[in-house]
C-alpha positions in Angstrom: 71.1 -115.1 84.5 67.2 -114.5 84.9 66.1 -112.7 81.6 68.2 -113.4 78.2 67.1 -111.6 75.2 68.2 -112.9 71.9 67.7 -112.7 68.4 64.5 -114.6 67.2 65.8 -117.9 66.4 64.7 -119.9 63.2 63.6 -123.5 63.4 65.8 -125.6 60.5 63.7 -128.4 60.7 59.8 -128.9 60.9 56.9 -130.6 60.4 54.0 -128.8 60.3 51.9 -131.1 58.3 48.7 -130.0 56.7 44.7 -129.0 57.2 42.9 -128.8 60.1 46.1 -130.6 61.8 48.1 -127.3 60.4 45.8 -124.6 61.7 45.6 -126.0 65.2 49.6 -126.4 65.9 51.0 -123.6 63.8 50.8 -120.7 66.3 53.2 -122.3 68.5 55.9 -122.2 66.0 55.0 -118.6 64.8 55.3 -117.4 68.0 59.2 -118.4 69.0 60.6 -118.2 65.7 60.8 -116.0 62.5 61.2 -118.8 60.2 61.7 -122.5 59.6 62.7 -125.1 57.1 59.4 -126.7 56.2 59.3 -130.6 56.2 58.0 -131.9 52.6 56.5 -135.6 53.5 53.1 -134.8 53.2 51.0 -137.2 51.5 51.2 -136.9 48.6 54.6 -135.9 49.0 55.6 -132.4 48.1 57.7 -133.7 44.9 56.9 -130.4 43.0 58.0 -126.1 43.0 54.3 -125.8 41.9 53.2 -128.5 45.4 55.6 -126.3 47.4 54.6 -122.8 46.2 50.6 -124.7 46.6 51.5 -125.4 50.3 53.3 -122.7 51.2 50.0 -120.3 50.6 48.3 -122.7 52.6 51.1 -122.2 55.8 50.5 -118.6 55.3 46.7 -118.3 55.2 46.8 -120.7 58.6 49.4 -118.3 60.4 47.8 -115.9 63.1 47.1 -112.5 62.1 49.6 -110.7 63.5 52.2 -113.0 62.7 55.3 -112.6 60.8 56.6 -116.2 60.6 58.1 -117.0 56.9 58.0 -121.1 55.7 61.2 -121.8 54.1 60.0 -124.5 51.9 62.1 -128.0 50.3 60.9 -130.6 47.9 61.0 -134.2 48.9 63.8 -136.5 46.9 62.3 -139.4 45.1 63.9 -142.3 42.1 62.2 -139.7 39.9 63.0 -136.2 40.6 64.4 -134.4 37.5 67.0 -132.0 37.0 64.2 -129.5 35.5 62.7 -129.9 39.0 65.2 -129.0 40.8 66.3 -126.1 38.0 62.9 -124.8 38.7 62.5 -125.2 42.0 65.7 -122.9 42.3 64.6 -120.1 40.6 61.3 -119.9 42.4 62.8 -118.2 45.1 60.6 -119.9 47.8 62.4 -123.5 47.7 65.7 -123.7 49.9 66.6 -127.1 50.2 65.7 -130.5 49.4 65.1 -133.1 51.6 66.7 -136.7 51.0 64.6 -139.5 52.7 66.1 -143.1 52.5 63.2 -145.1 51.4 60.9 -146.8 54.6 63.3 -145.3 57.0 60.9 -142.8 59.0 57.0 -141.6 58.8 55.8 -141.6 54.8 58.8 -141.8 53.7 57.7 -144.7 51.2 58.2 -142.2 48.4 61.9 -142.0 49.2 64.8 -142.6 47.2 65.7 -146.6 47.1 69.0 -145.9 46.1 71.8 -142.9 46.3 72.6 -143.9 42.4 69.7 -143.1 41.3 69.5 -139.5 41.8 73.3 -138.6 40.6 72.1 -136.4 38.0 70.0 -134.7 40.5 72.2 -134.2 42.9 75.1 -132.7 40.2 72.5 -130.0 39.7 71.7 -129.4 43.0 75.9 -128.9 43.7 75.6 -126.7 40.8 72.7 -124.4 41.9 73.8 -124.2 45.5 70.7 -126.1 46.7 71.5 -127.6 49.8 70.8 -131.6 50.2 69.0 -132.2 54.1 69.7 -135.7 55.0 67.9 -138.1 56.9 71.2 -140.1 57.9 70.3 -143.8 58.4 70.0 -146.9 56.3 67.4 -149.0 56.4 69.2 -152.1 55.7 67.1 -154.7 58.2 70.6 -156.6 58.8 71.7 -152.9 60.7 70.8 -152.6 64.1 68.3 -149.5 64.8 70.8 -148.1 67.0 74.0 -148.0 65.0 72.0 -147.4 61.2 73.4 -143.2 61.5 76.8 -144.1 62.0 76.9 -147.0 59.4 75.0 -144.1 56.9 78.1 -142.0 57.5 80.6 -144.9 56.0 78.3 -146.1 53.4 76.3 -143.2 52.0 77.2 -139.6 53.3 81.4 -140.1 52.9 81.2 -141.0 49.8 78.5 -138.4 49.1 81.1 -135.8 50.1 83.8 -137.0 47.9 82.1 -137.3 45.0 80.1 -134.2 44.9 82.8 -132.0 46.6 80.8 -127.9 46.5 77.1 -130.1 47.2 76.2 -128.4 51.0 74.9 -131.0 53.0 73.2 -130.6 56.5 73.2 -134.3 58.1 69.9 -133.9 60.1 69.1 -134.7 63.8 72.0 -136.3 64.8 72.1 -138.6 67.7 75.9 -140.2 67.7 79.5 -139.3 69.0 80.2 -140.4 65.1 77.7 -137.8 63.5 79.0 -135.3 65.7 83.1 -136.1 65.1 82.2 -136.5 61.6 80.9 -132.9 61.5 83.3 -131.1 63.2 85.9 -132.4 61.5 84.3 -132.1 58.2 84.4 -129.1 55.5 82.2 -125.8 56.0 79.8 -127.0 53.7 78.5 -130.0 56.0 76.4 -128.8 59.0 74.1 -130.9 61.5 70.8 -130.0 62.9 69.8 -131.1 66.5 66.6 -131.6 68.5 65.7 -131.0 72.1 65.2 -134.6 72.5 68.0 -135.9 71.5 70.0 -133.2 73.9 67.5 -134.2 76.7 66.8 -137.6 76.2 68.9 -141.3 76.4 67.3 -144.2 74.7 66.5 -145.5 78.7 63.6 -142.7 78.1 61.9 -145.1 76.1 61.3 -147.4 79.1 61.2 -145.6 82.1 57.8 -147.4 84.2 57.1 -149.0 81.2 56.7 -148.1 77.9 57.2 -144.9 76.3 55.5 -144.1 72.9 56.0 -140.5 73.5 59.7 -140.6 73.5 59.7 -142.7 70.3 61.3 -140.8 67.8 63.6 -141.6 64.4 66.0 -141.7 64.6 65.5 -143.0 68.2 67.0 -142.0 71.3 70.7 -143.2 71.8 73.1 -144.3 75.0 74.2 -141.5 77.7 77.4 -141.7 75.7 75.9 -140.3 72.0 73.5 -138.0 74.2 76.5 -136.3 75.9 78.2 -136.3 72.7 75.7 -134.1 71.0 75.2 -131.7 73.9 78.7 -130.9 74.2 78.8 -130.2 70.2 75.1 -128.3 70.4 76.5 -126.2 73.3 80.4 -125.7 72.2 79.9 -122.6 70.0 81.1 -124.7 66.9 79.2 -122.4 63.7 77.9 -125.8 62.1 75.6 -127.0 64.7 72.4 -125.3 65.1 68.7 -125.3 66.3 66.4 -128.3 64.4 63.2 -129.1 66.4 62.6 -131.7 63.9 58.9 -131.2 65.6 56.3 -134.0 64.9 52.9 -133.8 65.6 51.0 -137.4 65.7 47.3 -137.4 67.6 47.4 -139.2 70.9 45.8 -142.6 69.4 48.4 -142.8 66.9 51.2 -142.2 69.1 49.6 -144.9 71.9 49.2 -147.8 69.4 50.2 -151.3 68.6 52.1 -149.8 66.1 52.8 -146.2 67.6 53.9 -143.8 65.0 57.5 -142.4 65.2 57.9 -138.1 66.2 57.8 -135.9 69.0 56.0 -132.5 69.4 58.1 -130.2 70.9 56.9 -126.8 69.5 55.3 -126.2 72.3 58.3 -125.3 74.6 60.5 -125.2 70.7 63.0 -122.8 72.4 62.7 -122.7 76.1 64.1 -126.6 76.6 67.1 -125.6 74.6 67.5 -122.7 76.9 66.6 -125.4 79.5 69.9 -127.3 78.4 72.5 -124.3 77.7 72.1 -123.0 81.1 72.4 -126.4 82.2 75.8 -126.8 80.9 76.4 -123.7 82.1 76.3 -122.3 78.4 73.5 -120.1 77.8 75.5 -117.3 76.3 75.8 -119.8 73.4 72.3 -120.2 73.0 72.0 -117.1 70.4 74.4 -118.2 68.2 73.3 -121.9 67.7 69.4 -120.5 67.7 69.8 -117.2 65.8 73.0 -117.4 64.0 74.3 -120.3 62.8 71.7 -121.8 60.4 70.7 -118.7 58.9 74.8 -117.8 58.0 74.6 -121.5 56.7 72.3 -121.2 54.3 73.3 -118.1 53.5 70.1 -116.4 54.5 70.5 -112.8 57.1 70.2 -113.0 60.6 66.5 -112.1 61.9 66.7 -108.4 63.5 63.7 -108.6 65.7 64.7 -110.4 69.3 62.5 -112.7 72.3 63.0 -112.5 75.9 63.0 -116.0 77.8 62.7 -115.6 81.8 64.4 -118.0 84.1 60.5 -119.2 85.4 59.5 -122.8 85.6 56.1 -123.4 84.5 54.3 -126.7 83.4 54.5 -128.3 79.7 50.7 -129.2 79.5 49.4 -132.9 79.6 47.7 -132.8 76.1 46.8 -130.1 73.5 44.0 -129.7 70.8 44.8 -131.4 67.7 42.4 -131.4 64.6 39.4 -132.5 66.5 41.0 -134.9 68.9 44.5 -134.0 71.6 48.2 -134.2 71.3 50.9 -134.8 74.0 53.5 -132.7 73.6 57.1 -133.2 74.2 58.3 -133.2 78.4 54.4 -133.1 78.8 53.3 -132.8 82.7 57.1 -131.7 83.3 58.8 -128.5 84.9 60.2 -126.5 82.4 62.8 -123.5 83.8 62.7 -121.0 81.1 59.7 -119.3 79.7 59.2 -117.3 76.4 57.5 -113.8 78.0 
């Protein structure tokens, strides 16, 4: 196949950040997909309806003109989020999920909740408003290797989640394991997963290839052959609760090539032309629409987008850097051959 048309997909998981850093990303998102589930660890944190409806007007008034992209906003989970926030932040009609970072486990994520206990009450509401819970699944217990903290999250936190709170809708984002993805499918219709192009692309050997690689360093990081095959067979199997998450990242070159290099990749750039880049490789591309186009937007109950983008089986190059607020960014495969293009 050399041209697919689909419907335009949504992006289920985003960071667009904020400012100047905002304005000079933000068209590359608007212009592959209609809408996307807005990432809330600004800082301050987006803890708020009011901070959410305050930064959704500035997503808007940053979008292109002739752009039609709609923010999907959350609100970030903390030890101190209130059922009257989340009661609110239901009716205003602009909030669609809330976003449950363990504390310390990924970029300002400080403000997260210390402990799953604590927010019972909160979580009973959400189960009652039909708010759906967006998990970042991994402990940050230092005594857990980096590379197994998803799969112990699954037996410590997110099983016992599900039995306890038994209509809460979950989506377990990112995933990166052969657990995460077994768990899912095998799991009720109200847990779903998100996935990334890196994870799908990527082993954790990426991070060391001639040396090492800060712009493959992602959390959760990049896993063995065996978890990436895992998760491309589930991406690409047709299974309804999978679907497209870019979990984009933008982070200026310096702070990505750093002592202390910060975690995220920026993949907006080619955000739906390197999943095309995988389906066809599995010789699965007629699956692409539904995990793009379809399956989030049936999961969170939302309807399916009715305007449609044409990729073209043409390679072109991912380029080296990008402007970025004043200084560059490296996006995602940067310097590579990518096959697909959006036209």
């Amino acid at each position: 196949m050399e041209i697919l048309t689909i419907t335009r997909p949504d992006d289920w998981h985003l960071h667009l950040r904020d400012g100047a850093a905002m304005q000079s990303i933000i068209r590359h998102t608007a212009r592959r997909f209609a809408r996307a589930i807005i990432m809330p660890n600004l800082n301050p944190p987006v803890t708020t309806g009011e901070m959410a409806i305050a930064y959704r007007e500035r997503i808007l008034s940053s979008l292109p003109p002739d752009s039609y992209f709609q923010p999907l906003m959350t609100l970030y989970l903390t030890d101190n989020t209130s059922p009257d926030i989340i009661r609110k932040a239901r009716d205003s009609g602009v909030i669609f999920a809330v976003k449950y970072y363990p504390a310390g486990a990924t970029t300002q994520s400080d403000n997260g909740v210390t402990d799953i206990n604590k927010v019972l009450s909160v979580l009973a509401v959400m189960e009652e408003v039909r708010l759906p819970l967006l998990l970042h699944g991994e402990v940050t217990d230092a005594g857990v290797d980096i590379f197994e903290r998803e799969q112990v999250f699954i037996e410590r936190v997110l099983d016992p989640l599900l039995q306890r709170f038994t209509d809460l809708r979950v989506v377990l984002e990112h995933i990166t394991t052969q657990q995460a993805v077994d768990y899912i499918r095998n799991g009720s219709e109200r847990l779903a997963a998100t996935i990334t192009p890196q994870h799908l692309l990527l082993n954790r050997n990426a991070l060391f290839a001639g040396g090492l690689r800060p712009h493959h360093y992602c959390l959760p990081v990049l896993k063995a052959e065996e978890h990436r095959r895992a998760v491309v067979t589930a991406a690409t199997s047709g299974h309804p609760r999978f679907f497209l998450g870019t979990d984009s990242a933008p982070h200026a070159r310096a702070e990505k090539e750093s002592a202390c290099g910060c975690a995220g990749i920026y993949s907006a750039p080619a955000g739906i032309e390197l999943y095309a880049e995988v389906f066809d490789r599995e010789n699965s591309i007629d699956k692409l629409e539904a995990f793009a186009s379809y399956n989030g937007a049936d999961f969170y109950g939302l309807p399916r987008n009715t305007d449609r983008i044409t990729l073209e089986k043409s390679s072109w190059t991912i380029p080296a850097t990008l402007p970025f607020a004043g200084t560059e960014i490296v996006p995602f495969m940067a310097g590579e051959e990518c096959h697909w293009q959006l036209t």
